[in-house]
C-alpha angles and dihedrals in degrees: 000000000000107000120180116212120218130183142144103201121213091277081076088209102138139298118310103204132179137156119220116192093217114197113193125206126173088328097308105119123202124196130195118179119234105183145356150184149120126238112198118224123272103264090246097048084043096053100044096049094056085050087063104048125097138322093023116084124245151179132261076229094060099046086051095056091036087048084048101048103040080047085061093041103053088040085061090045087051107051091041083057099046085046084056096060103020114258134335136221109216128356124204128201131189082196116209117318107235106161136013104197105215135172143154089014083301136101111240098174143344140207136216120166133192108111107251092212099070085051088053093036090057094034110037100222129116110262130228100194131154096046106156107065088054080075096042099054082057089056107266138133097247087232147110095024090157079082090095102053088049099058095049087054100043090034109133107019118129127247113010123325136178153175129223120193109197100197105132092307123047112227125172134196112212111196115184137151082272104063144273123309128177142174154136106282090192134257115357104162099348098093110035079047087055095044093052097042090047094060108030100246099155143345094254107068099224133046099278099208096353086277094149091037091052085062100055142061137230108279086207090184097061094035083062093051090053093040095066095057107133105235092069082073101050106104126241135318106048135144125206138161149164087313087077099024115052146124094278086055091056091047096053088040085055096035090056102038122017105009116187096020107168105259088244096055080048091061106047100043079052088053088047092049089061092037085054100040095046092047093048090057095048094051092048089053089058079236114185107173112031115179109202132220156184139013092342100055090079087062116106099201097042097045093044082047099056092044092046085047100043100043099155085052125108091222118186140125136282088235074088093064091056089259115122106230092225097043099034093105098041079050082058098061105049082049075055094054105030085056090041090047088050100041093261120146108225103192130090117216095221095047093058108015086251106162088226134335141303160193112244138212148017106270114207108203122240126230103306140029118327107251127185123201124224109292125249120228098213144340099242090172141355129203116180123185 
């Protein structure tokens, strides 16, 4: 089966795509990736839909339209994506994260918009969507479910191993003799994106090889003050997002302690905060091998601090475990949809706080009649390649 992967991360940037051609023997499932690549946003959609995430307020109306035109545009990423390789079989999209409902340390709801049935009306497929809240309704946390992914990959190392994806959020897998554990660590890329894009600092929306951070020095003041926030303390598992960590947290953080700081200081104190938070898990975890991934791994200073930090740590990136570090989670979500499609449930209790597993997923049928294939009864191993 031929199952195209869709998601838009929590740095909101643009549509990460691939297709993996899974086989499936006895349990023991085997990837190769077919195609990959990530389309950024069209300026405008882009723009209005980072004018309508938390905390600003927003419209009903304008949920609708935004549901409406990240639907089109992952339908056009989509098919782009199927013509490239032929054909596919299923998609699956986690859509675009707009809102992580927590309270009381625990996830109540989640929403990702981007209507699936413009995806199944362009290509053609069958659509698994809305992924996460079936966690959720078991008790879980929603995230990381790239959890799932990481322990197939890091299944049968020895000592403890884990994977770290840095998009907007920072989430790591920890897999041990002892079990699976998984969990936010807290802001990777959210808060130096929102920093840049807030004050126009380049064209690009991020800090494209630390070059602003490079400039600037640790405000250790202020790093302290972030430092200190109390969700770093809450065990495992936990789930956060841009809800919690946005611009307007790093303006009260810098009004009440360090107004004025210079926007490259900024940066840079904002780069160390993942670099220390990160490192401090990892530490605690008693990690000795940690495969990196995602949008902050092309950061210089985050990547040679975590190294400098973590010297007894075995640090490379995932790129090792046959996972491309900028598709793997694209790679997540057609695993997603290739075990909904076959009755598999593709979440781990310990990566989320699920009380057991489950299938995930609403699927939205193609063009033509819904039609299963046989179930699987469990993914004992993946390869991908």
């Amino acid at each position: 089966m031929r199952v195209l992967g869709l998601l838009s991360g929590t740095s909101h940037d643009g549509i990460d795509v691939t297709v993996v051609d899974f086989e499936e023997s006895d349990g023991a499932l085997h990837g190769t990736v077919l195609h990959e690549d990530s389309i950024p946003y069209a300026p405008e959609l882009r723009a209005r839909l980072v004018a309508a995430l938390p905390p600003a307020p927003t419209t009903l109306a304008e949920v609708c339209e935004l549901d409406t035109l990240i639907g089109q545009a992952f339908a056009e990423v989509a098919a782009a994506a199927s013509d490239a390789v032929g054909g596919v079989d299923a998609v699956c999209t986690h859509g675009q994260t707009v809102f992580h409902w927590v309270a009381d340390g625990h996830a109540l709801g989640t929403l990702q918009i981007g209507q699936p049935a413009w995806i199944a009306e362009r290509v053609g497929a069958p659509v698994v969507s809305d992924v996460r809240i079936r966690d959720i309704t078991a008790g879980g946390h929603g995230a990381p479910l790239v959890s799932f992914l990481d322990e197939l990959l890091l299944r049968g190392r020895s000592g403890v191993s884990a994977a770290v994806n840095l998009g907007g959020i920072a989430n790591m897998t920890v897999v041990g003799s002892d079990g699976l554990s998984a969990y936010d660590i807290g802001p990777a890329n959210a808060l130096v994106d929102a920093v840049v894009v807030a004050g126009g600092l380049n064209e690009r929306g991020y800090d494209a090889d630390a070059a602003i951070a490079r400039t600037g020095e640790v405000d250790d003041a202020l790093l302290t003050a972030l430092l200190s926030d109390p969700y770093y303390a809450l065990p495992a598992p936990k789930s956060t997002g841009k809800e919690h960590f946005h611009l307007d947290y790093v303006r009260a953080h810098v009004d009440g302690v360090r107004p004025g700081i210079a926007p490259a200081d900024l940066i840079r104190t904002l780069t160390e905060l993942t670099v220390r938070t990160v490192a401090q898990d990892v530490r605690a975890a008693g990690i000795r091998f940690l495969a990196v991934s995602g949008g902050g791994c092309h950061n210089p200073l985050i990547m040679q601090g975590l190294r400098d930090a973590l010297s007894d740590v075995e640090v490379v990136l995932a790129d090792e475990l046959g996972a491309p570090v900028d598709s793997k989670e694209a790679i997540l979500f057609a695993l997603i949809g290739w075990c909904t499609m076959h009755g598999v449930a593709a979440v781990t209790p310990g990566g989320t706080g699920a009380r057991e597993p489950r299938i995930l997923g609403t699927i939205t049928p193609g063009a033509g009649p819904l039609r299963m294939p046989e179930p699987v009864a469990r993914v004992r191993s993946l390869t991908l390649r």
